[in-house]
C-alpha positions as CSV (number, residue, x, y, z in Angstrom):
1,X,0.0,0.0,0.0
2,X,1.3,3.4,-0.8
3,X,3.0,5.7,2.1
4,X,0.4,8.3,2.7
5,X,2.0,11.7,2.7
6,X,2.4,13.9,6.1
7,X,0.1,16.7,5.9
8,X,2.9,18.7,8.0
9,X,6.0,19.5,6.5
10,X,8.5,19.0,9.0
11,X,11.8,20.4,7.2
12,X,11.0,23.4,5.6
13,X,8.4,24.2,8.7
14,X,11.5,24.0,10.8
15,X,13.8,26.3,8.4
16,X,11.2,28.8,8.9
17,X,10.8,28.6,13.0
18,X,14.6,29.5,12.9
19,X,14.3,32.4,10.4
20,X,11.5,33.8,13.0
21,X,14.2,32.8,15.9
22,X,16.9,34.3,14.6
23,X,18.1,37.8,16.1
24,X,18.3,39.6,13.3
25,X,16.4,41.0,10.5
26,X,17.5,39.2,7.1
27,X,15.1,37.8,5.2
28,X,14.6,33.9,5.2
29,X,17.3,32.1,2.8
30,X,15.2,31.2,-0.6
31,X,15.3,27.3,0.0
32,X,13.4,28.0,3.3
33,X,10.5,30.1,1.9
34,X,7.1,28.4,1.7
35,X,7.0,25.8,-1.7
36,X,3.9,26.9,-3.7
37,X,1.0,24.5,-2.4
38,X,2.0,25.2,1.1
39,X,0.1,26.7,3.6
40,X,1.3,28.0,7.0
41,X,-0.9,26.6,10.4
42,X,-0.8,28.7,13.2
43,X,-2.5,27.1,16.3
44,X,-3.4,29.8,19.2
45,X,-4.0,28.3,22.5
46,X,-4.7,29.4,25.9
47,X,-7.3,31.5,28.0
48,X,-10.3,32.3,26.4
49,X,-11.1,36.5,26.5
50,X,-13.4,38.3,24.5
51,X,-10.8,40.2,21.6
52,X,-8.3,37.3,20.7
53,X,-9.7,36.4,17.5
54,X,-10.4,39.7,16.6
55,X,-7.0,41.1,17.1
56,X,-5.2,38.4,15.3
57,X,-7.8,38.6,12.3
58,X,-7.0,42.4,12.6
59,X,-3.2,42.0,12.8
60,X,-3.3,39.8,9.6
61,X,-6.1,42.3,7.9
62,X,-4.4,43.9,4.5
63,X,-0.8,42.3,5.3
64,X,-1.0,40.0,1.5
65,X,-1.7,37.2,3.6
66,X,-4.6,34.4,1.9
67,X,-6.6,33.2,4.6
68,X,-6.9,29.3,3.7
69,X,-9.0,27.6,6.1
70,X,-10.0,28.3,9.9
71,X,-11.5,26.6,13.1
72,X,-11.9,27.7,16.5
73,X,-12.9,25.8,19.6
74,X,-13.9,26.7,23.0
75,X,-13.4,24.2,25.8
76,X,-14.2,25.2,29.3
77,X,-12.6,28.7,28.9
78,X,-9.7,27.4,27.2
79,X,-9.2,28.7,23.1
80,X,-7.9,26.6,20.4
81,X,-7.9,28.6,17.0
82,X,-6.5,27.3,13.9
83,X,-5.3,28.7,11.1
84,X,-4.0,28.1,7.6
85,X,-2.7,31.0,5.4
86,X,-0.5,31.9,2.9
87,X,2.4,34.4,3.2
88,X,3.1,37.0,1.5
89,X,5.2,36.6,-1.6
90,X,7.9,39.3,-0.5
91,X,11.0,37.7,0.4
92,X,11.5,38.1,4.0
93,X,7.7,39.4,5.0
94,X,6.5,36.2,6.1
95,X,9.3,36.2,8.6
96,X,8.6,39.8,10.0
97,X,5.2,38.6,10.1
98,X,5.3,35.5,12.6
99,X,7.7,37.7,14.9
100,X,4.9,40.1,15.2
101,X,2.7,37.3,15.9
102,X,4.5,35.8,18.7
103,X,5.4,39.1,20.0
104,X,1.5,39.7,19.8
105,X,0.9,36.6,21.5
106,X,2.7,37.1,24.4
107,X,0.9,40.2,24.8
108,X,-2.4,38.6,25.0
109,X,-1.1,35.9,27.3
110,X,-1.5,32.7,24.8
111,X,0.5,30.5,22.8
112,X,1.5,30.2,19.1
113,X,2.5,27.1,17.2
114,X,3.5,26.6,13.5
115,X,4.4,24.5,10.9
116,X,3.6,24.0,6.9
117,X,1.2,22.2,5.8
118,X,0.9,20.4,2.2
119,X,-2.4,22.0,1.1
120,X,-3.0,20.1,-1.9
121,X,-2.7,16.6,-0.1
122,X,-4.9,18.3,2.5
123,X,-8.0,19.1,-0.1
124,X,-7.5,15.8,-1.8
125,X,-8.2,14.4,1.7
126,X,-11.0,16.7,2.7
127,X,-12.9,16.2,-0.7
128,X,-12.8,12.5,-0.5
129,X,-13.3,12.2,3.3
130,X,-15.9,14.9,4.0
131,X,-18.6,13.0,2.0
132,X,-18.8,10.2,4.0
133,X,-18.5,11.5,7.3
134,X,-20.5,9.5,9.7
135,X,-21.8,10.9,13.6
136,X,-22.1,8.1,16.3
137,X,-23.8,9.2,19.9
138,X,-22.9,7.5,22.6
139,X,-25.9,7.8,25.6
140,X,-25.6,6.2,28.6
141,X,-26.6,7.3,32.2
142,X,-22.8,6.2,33.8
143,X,-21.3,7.1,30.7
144,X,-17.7,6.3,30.6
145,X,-14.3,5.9,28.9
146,X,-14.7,2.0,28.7
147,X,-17.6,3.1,25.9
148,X,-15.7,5.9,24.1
149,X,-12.3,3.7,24.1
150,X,-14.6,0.5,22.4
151,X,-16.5,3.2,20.4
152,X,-12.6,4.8,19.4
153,X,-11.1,1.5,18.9
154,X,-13.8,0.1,16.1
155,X,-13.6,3.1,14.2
156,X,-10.0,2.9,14.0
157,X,-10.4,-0.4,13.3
158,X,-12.5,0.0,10.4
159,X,-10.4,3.1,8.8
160,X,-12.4,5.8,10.5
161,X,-10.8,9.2,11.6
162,X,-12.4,11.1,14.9
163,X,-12.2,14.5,13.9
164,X,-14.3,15.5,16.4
165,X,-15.8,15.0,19.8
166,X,-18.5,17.0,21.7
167,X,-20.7,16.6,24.4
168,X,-24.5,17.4,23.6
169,X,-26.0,16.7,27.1
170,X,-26.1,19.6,29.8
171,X,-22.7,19.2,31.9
172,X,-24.7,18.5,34.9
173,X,-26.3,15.0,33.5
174,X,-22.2,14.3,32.7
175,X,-22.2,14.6,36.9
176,X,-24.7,13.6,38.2
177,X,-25.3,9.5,37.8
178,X,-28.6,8.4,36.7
179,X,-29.0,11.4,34.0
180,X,-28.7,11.0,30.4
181,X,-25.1,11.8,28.8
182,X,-24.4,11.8,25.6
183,X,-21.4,12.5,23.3
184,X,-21.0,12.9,20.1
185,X,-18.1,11.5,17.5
186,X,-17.6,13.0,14.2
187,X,-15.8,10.8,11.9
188,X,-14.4,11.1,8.2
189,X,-13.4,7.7,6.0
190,X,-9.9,7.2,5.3
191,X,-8.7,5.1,2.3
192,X,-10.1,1.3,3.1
193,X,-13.6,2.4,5.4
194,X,-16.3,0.0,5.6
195,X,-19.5,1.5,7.1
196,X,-21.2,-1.5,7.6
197,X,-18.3,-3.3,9.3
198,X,-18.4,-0.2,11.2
199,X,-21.9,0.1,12.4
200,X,-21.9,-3.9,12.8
201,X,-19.0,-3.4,15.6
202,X,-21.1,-0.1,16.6
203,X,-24.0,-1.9,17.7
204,X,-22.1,-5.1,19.3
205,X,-20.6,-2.7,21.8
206,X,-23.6,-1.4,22.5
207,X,-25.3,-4.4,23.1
208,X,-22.2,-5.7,25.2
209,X,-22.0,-2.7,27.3
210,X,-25.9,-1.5,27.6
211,X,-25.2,2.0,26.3
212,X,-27.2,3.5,23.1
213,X,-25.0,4.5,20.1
214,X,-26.6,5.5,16.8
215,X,-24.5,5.7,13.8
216,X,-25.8,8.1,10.9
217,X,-24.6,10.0,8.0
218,X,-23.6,13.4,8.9
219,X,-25.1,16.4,6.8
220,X,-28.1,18.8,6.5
221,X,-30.4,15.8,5.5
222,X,-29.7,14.3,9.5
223,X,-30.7,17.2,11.5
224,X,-33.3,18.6,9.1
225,X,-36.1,16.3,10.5
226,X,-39.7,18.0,9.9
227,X,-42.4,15.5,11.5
228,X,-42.0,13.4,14.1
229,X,-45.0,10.6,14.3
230,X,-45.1,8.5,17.6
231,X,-46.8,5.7,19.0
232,X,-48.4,6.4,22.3
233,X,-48.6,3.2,24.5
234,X,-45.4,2.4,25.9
235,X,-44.2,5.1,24.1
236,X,-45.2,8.4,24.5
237,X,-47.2,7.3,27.5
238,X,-45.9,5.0,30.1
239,X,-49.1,2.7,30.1
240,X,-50.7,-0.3,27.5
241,X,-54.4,1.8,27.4
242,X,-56.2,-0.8,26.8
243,X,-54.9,-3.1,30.1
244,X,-56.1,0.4,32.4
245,X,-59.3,0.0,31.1
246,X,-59.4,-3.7,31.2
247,X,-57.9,-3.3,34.8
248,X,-61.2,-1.1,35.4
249,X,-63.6,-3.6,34.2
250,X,-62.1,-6.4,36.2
251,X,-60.3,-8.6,33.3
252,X,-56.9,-7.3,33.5
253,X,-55.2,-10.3,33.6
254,X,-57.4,-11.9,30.1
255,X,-56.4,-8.9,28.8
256,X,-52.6,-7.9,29.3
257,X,-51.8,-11.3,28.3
258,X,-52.8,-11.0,25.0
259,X,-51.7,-7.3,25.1
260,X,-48.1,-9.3,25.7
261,X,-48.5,-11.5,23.0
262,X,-49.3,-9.0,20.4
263,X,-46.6,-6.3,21.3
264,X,-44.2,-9.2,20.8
265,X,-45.5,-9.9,17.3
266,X,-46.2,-13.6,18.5
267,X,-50.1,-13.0,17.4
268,X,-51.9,-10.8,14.6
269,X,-52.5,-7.9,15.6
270,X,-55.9,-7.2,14.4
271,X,-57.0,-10.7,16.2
272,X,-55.6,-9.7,19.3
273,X,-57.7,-6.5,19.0
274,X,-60.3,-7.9,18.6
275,X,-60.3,-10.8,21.1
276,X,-59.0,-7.7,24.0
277,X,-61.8,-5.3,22.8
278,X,-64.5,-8.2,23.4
279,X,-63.7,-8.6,27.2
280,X,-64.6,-5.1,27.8
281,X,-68.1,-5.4,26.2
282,X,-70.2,-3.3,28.7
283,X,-67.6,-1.3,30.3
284,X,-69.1,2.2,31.1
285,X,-67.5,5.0,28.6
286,X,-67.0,6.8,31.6
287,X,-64.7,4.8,32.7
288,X,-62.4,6.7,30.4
289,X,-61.8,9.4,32.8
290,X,-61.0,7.5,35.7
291,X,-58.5,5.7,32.9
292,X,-57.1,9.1,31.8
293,X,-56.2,10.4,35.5
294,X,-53.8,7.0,36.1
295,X,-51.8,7.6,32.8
296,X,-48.0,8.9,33.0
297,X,-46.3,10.3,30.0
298,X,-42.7,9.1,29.8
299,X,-40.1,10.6,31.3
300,X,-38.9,13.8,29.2
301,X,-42.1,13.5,26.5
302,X,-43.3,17.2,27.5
303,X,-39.7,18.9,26.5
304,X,-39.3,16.7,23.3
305,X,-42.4,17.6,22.2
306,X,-42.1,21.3,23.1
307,X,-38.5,21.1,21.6
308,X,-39.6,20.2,18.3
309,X,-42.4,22.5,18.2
310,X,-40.3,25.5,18.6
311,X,-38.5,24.5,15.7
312,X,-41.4,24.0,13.4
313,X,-41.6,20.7,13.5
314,X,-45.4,18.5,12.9
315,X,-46.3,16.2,15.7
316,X,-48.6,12.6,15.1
317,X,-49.9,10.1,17.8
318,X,-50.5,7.4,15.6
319,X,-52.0,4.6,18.3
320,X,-53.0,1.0,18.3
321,X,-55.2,2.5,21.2
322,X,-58.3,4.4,21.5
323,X,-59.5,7.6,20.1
324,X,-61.1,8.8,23.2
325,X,-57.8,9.1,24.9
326,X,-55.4,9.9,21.7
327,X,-58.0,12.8,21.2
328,X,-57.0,14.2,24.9
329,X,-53.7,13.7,24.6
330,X,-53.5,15.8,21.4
331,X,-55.5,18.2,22.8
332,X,-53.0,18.4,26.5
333,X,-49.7,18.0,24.2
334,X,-50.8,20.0,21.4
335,X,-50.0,17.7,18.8
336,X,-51.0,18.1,15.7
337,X,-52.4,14.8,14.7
338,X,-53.7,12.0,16.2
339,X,-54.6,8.8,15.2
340,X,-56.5,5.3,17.1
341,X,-59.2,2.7,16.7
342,X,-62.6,3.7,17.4
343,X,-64.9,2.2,19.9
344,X,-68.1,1.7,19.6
345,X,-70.4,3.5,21.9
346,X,-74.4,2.4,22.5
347,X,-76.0,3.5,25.5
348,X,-73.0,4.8,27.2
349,X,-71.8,1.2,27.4
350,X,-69.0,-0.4,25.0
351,X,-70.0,-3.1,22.9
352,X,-66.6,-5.1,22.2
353,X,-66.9,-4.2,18.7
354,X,-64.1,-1.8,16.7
355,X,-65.3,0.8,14.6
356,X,-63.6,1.5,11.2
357,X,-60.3,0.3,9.5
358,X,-58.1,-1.4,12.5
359,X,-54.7,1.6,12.9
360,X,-52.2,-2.2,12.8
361,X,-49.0,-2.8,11.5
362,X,-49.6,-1.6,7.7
363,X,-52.1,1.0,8.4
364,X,-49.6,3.2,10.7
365,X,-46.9,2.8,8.1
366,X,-49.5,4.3,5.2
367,X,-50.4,6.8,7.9
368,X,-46.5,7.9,7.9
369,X,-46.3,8.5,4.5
370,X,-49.9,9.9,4.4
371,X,-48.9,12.2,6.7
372,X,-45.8,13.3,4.9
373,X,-47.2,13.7,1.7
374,X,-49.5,16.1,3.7
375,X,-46.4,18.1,5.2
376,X,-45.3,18.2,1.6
377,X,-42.0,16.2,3.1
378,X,-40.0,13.2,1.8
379,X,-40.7,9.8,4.4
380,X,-36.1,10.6,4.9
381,X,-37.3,14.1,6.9
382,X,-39.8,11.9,9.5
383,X,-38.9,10.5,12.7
384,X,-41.3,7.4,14.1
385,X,-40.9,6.2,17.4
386,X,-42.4,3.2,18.8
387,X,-42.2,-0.2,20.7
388,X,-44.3,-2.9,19.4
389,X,-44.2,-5.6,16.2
390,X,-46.9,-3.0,15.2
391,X,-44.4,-0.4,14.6
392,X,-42.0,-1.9,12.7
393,X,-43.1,-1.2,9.4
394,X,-43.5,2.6,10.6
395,X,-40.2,2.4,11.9
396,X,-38.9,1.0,8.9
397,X,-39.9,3.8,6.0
398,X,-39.3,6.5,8.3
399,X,-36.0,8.5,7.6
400,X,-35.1,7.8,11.6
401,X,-36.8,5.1,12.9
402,X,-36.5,4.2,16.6
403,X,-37.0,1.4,18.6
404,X,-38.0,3.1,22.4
405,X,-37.1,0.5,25.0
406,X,-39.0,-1.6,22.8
407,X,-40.1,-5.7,23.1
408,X,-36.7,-7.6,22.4
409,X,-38.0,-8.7,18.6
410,X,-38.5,-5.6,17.5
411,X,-35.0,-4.2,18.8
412,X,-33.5,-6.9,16.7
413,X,-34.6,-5.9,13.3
414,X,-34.7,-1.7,14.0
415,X,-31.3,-0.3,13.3
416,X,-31.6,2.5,15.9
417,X,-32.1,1.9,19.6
418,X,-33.0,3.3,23.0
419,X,-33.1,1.6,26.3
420,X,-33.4,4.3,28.7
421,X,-36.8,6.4,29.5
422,X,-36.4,9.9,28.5
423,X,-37.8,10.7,25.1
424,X,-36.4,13.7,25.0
425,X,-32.9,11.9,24.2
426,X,-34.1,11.0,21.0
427,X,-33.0,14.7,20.3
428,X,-29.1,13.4,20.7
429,X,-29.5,10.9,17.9
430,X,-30.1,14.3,15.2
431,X,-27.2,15.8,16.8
432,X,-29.3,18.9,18.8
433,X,-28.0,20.4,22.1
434,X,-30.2,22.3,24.9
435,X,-28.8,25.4,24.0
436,X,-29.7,24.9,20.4
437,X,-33.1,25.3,20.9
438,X,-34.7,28.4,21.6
439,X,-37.9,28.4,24.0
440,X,-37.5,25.9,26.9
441,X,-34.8,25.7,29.3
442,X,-31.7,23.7,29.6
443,X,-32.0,22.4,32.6
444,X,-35.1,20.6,31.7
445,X,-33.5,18.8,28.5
446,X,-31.4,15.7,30.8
């Protein structure tokens, strides 16, 4: 396999460090100028204070110098800027330069590095890496270097690059055990990467360790998600609807069992609505409020909802459960759709019977796209959530599709996990922050 070229040059950057260190004036010797294709890095580090990038940027303003590329980081107070330009063709300018910027640097009480860098190997690097860049999350409530080290080690493994890491949970959740943390790596394919290979060793760690780790393509199309269609039982709510009621009628037991079977996918779903629907033939209607007071929305379901909202995003409830309680939960959450089966009602008293098409495996999938079509969106800008064998097909079209501490059939054949309670994590997965979003506050997002 060929050498791959340093992107540093090491000689010629250290020609030019003793031209700046030299004591006097005279211009750099010819064979130590920069080589055409070369581009200078400075790397600023130290104490963060409002100015620093300004008066560098100023410094360099009108002195002939091409600005090449830039990034600047902030880590707990602590700068690192970087910068690539070009010097100025005058022989002896670039040297008079870099003096002024150390001298200007010690001024400002940080630290300036230097070397040459070969530009062109660097752009034939970024143009072939930067379009398969991949993010993985890592979530776990002890999250710890065990997980990053496994997470580092399989994309090195598999010809990744981490060219970045950042923590998207709140600081405190990082603290505080029990609370949601979650980091994000950036990485970019080197020559020999294999994806799948990589998200196969991805999700082994995470089912050998217990944390949640997604692995997507990063770009506009991952965080530019415009509807968000969830189930509600088990889901959005903490509760199976239909076992409250049947707990209020007295057949509970008849009734969760088959609730069981069907979630797993070890019974037609339609059947087993059926067959639960007929053992509450002459439960009052009323009953439904009773029902409503005893239901729990998960953990974190009121700020993921209000944190997509205040982006624009479209909310669904698309339920294997009942419209008289999806309609009140639209109505509390302020969703924008809601969709359920239909009892039938006579005398105040329900009859066993179903009203309408059954919302089961197929119809909340057509729903999805339905819905999308409505949104005038593509199925790739919908996230579905859900737990049951009814969701999978829902789960599958959708352009992130989750499986929410779902039944252990369904997390084998969804690519994207989450075994924890908050819902509000599923905001990690697209990459979002608490202080991204503007109308709720961060200490509510864990």
């Amino acid at each position: 396999m060929q050498r791959a070229r340093p992107l540093l040059s090491p000689c010629r950057g250290a020609l030019l460090r003793q031209g700046v260190q030299r004591c006097s004036a005279r211009p750099l010797a010819t064979k130590s100028k920069p080589m055409e294709g070369d581009g200078l890095l400075l790397r600023i580090t130290g104490e963060d204070r409002p100015g620093v990038t300004a008066e560098f940027a100023g410094m360099l303003q009108g002195r002939g110098v091409d600005l090449l590329d830039i990034d600047q980081a902030l880590v707990h107070e602590n700068l690192a800027l970087y910068v690539i330009l070009r010097l100025p063709e005058a022989s002896g300018s670039g040297v008079g330069l870099l003096r002024e910027v150390l001298r200007s640097a010690r001024d400002m009480g940080v630290s300036v590095d230097f070397d040459l860098v070969d530009m062109d190997h660097l752009i034939e690097q970024r143009n072939v890496s930067g379009k398969t860049a991949l993010a993985v999350t890592v979530m776990h409530q002890e999250l710890d270097f065990g997980m990053l080290a496994e997470a580092a080690r399989a994309a090195s493994a598999n010809h990744y690059n981490i060219i970045k890491i950042e923590r998207l949970s709140p600081l405190a959740s990082m603290m505080n055990p029990g609370e949601v943390s979650a980091v994000e790596l950036v990485l970019e394919a080197r020559e020999g990467a294999r994806e799948a290979l990589l998200r196969k060793a991805m999700y082994t760690i995470q089912k050998r360790l217990g944390c949640d780790m997604a692995v997507m393509r990063e770009g506009l199309a991952r965080r530019s998600k415009r509807l968000i269609v969830m189930d509600m039982d088990s889901t959005l709510i903490q509760e199976e609807v239909i076992d409250e009621i049947a707990r209020s009628h007295g057949v509970y037991k008849a009734v969760a069992a088959v609730t069981q079977s069907a979630m797993n996918g070890e019974m037609d779903f339609d059947d087993a609505l059926r067959e639960r629907c007929r053992q509450l033939k002459g439960c009052p209607v009323s009953v439904m409020d009773e029902v409503y007071t005893r239901i729990n929305l998960t953990p974190g379901a009121t700020e993921f909802i209000a944190a997509v909202k205040s982006v624009g995003c479209r909310t669904a409830v698309v339920s294997g459960g009942f419209t008289v309680l999806t309609d009140r939960i639209q109505k509390d959450l302020g969703l924008d759709y809601a969709f359920a089966n239909q009892l039938e009602v006579v005398d105040g008293l329900l009859t066993g019977e179903v009203v309408g098409p059954i919302v089961n495996r197929q119809r909340k999938a057509d729903l999805l796209e339905s819905l999308a079509k409505t949104e005038r969106i593509g199925v790739g800008q919908v996230i579905a959530v859900g737990d049951g064998a009814n969701d999978l097909d829902m789960i599958g079209r959708a352009g992130l599709g989750i499986a929410f501490n779902a039944k252990p059939a369904v997390q084998l054949q969804a690519e994207y996990k989450i075994n924890h309670r908050r819902l509000d994590s599923i905001l990690y997965l697209i990459g979002v922050r608490p202080k991204d979003l503007p109308s709720w506050s961060i200490d509510t997002f864990t």
